[in-house]
C-alpha positions, 0 to 999 in steps of 0.5 A: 465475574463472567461479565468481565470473560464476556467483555473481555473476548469482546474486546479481543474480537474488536482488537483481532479484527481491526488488525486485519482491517488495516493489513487489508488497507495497507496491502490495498494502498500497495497496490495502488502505489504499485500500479502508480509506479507501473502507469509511469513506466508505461508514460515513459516508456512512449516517450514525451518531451524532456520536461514531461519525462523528468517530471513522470521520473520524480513522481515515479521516484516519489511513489517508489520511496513510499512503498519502500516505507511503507514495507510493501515488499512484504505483500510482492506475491499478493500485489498484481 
């Protein structure tokens, strides 16, 4: 009997933790599409040829479909 409580809050231990693991994860992977979008503003923003701009505006616009997936305005306050 008390191997299984001690099991138990083992398991639960394990199970709280991993969640925080990958919250931590998904919030680090906003920041690094936040930045990515942020890179591509500043790229247009100093111009280049026309080619060059539609190119950073589809891969601006691919980066900022992922973080609207990926509900990462849920972390706006937390990102840099």
């Amino acid at each position: 009997m008390r191997i299984g409580r001690i099991v138990l809050v083992l398991t639960m231990g394990c199970a709280g933790t991993g969640g925080v693991v990958a919250q931590q994860a998904s919030l680090e992977h906003c920041q690094k599409l936040k930045d990515g979008i942020a890179r591509y503003d500043e790229l247009r923003r100093n111009g280049g040829g026309g080619s060059q701009m539609d190119g950073w505006k589809r891969s601006r616009r691919k980066l900022d479909t992922e973080f609207r997936k990926l509900g990462c305005k849920y972390y706006r306050g937390r990102l840099e």
